[in-house]
C-alpha positions in Angstrom: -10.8 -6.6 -39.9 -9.3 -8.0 -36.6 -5.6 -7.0 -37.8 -6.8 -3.5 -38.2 -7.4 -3.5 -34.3 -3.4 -3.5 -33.6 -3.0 -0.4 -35.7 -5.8 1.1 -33.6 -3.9 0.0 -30.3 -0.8 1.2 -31.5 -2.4 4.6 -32.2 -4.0 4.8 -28.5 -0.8 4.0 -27.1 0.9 6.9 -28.8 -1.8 8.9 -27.5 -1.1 7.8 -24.1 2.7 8.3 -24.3 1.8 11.9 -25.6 -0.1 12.5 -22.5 3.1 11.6 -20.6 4.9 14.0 -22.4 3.0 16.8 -21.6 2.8 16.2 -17.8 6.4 15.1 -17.6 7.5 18.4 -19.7 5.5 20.7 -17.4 6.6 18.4 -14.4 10.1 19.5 -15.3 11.8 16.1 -16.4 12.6 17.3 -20.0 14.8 14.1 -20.5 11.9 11.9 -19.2 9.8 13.4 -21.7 11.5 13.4 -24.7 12.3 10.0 -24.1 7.7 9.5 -23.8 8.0 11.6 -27.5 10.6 9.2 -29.3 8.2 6.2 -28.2 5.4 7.5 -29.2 7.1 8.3 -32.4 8.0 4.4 -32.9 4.2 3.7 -31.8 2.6 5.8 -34.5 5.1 4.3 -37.1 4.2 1.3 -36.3 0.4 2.1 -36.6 0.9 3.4 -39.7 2.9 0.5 -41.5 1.0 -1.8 -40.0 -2.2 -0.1 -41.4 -0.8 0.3 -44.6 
């Protein structure tokens, strides 16, 4: 059970970075933002292989 809690981080801090790609895309720093998207990508692969 306490393992399963950094899969359930890792999925809250792709949530997080997803917020900051909104803002930042309607802010108008597209390459700030896609940059927030690709980490968030690598943060819900993580939570996923680590959860599996």
């Amino acid at each position: 059970m306490d393992q399963q809690w950094v899969g359930v981080l890792l999925l809250g801090v792709a949530g997080f970075l997803l917020g900051g790609v909104y803002s930042t895309w309607r802010g108008g720093s597209r390459v700030l933002a896609v940059a927030f998207g690709l980490a968030a990508l690598v943060a819900v692969g993580g939570a996923v292989a680590w959860l599996v």
